[in-house]
VEXKOL-702247 format. One record per residue: residue number from 1; residue in one letter; x, y, z of N, C-alpha, C in turn. Coordinates in nm, 3 decimals. Layout:
N
<NUM,'a',<X,Y,Z>,<X,Y,Z>,<X,Y,Z>>
...
//
This chain:
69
<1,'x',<17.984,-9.832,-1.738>,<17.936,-9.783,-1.866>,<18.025,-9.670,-1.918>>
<2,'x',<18.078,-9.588,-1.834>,<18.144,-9.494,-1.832>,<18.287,-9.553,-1.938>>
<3,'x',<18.329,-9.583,-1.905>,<18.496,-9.660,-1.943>,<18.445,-9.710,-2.055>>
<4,'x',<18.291,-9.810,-2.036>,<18.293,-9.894,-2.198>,<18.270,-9.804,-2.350>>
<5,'x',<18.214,-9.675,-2.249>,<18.187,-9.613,-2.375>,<18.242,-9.461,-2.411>>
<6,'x',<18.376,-9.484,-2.335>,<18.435,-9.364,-2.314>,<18.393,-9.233,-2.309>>
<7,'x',<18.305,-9.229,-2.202>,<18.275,-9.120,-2.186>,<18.268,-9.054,-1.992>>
<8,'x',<18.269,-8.948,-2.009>,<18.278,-8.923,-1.782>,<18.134,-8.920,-1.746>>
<9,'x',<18.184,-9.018,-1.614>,<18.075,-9.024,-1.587>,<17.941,-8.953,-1.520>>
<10,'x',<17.957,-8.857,-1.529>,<17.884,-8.746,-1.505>,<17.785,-8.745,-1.632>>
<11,'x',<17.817,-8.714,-1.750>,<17.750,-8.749,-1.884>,<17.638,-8.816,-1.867>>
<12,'x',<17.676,-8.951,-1.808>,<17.606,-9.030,-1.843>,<17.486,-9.043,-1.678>>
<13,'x',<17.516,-8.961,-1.589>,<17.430,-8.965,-1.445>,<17.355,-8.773,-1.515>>
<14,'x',<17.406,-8.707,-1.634>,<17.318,-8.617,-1.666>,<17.199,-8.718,-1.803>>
<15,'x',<17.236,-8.780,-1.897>,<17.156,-8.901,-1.962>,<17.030,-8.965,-1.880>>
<16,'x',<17.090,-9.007,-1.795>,<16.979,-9.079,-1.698>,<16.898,-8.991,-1.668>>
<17,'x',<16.926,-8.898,-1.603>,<16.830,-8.809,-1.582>,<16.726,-8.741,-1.639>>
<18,'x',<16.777,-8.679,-1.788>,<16.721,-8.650,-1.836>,<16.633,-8.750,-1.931>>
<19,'x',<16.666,-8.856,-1.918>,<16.587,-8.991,-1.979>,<16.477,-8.995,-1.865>>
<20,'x',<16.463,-9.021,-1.711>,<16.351,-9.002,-1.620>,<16.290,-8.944,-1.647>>
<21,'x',<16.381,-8.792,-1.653>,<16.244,-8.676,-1.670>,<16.188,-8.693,-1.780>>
<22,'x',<16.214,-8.685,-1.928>,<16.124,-8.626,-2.009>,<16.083,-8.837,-2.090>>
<23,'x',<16.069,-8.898,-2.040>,<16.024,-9.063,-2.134>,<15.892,-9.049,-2.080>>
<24,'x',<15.825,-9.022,-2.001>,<15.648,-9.045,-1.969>,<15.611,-8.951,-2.076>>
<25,'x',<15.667,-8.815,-2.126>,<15.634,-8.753,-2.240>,<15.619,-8.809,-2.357>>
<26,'x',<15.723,-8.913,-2.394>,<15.672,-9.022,-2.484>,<15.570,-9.066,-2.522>>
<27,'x',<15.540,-9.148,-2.439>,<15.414,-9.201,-2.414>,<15.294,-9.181,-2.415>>
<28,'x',<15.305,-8.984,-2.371>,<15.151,-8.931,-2.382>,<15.112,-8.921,-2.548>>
<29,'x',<14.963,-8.930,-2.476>,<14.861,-8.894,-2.632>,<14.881,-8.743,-2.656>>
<30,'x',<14.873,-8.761,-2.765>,<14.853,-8.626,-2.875>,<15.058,-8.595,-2.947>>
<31,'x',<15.079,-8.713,-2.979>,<15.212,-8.705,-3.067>,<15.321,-8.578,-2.999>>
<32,'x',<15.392,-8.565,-3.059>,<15.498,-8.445,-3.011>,<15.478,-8.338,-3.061>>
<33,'x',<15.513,-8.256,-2.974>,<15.466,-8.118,-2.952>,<15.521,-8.026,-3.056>>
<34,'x',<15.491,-7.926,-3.086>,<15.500,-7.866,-3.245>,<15.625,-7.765,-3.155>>
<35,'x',<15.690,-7.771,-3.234>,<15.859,-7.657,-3.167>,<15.785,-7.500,-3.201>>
<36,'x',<15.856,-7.457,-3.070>,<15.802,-7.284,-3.096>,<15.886,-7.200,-3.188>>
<37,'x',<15.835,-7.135,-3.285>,<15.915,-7.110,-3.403>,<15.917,-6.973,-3.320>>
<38,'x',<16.034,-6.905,-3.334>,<16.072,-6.777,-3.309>,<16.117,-6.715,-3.416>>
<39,'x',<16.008,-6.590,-3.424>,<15.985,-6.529,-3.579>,<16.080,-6.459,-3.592>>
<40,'x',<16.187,-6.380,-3.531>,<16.301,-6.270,-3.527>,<16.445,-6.385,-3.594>>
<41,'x',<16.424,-6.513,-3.477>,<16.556,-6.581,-3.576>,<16.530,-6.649,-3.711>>
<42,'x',<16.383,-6.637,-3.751>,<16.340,-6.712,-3.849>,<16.404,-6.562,-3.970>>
<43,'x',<16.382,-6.456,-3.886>,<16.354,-6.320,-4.000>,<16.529,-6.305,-4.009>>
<44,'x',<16.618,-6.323,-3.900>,<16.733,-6.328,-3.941>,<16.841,-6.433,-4.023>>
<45,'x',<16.780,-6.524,-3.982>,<16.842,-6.641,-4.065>,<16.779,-6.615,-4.250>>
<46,'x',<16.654,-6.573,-4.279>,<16.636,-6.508,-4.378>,<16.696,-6.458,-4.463>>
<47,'x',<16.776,-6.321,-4.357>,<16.853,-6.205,-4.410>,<16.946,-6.297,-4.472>>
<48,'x',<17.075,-6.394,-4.353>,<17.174,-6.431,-4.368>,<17.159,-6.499,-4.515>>
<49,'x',<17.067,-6.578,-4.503>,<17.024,-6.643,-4.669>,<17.034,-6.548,-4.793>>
<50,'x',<16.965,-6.408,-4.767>,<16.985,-6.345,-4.843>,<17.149,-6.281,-4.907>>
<51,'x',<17.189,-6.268,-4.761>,<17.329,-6.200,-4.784>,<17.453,-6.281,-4.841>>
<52,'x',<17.405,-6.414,-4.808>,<17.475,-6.567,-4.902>,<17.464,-6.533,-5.023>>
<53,'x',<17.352,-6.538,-5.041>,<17.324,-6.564,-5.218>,<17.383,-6.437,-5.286>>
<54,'x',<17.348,-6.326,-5.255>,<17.396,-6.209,-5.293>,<17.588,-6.250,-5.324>>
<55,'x',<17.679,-6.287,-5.208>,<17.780,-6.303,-5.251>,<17.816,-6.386,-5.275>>
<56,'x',<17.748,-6.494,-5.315>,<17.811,-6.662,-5.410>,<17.702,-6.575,-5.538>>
<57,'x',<17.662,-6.510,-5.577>,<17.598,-6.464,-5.721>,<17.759,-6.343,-5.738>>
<58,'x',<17.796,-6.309,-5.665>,<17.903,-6.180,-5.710>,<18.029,-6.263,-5.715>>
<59,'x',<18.089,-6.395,-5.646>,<18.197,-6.439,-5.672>,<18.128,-6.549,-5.812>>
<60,'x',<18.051,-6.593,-5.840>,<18.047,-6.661,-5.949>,<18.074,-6.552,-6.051>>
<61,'x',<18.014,-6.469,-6.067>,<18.065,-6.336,-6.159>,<18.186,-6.337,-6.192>>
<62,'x',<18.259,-6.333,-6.027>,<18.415,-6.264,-6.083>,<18.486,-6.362,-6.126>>
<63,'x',<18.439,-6.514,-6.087>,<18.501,-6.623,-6.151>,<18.491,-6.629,-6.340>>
<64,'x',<18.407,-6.630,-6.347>,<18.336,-6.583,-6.518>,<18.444,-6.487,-6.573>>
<65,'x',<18.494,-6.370,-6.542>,<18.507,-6.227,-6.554>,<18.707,-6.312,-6.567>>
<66,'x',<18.772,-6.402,-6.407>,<18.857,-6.418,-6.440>,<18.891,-6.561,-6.545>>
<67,'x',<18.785,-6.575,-6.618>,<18.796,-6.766,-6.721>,<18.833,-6.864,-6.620>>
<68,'x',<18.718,-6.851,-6.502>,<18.669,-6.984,-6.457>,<18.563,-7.041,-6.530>>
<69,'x',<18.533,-7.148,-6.486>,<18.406,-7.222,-6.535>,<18.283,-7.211,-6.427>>
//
């Protein structure tokens, strides 16, 4: 499998594995499990959003300022 799908084969004996362990999770009742939101990278990724917009709003400016469109 290794060769057919170019990949080492280690990859694919870590695949298997982790296909054993977590596929009976599949299967159980009550659908998949809700991801744990971590409120600090939620509050920083925030900021970063903020600090984006802030400077694509100041280079659209200076584009304006030099007769861009």
């Amino acid at each position: 499998m290794a060769s057919r799908f170019g990949v080492h084969p280690t990859i694919i004996n870590h695949w298997t594995r982790a296909l054993l362990d977590g596929a009976s999770g599949v299967f159980e009742r009550g659908g998949r499990k809700t991801p744990a939101i971590d409120e600090g990278q939620v509050r920083d990724l925030h900021a970063k959003i903020g600090e984006l917009a802030v400077a694509n709003s100041f280079s659209e400016r200076k584009l304006i300022l030099w007769g861009g469109t």
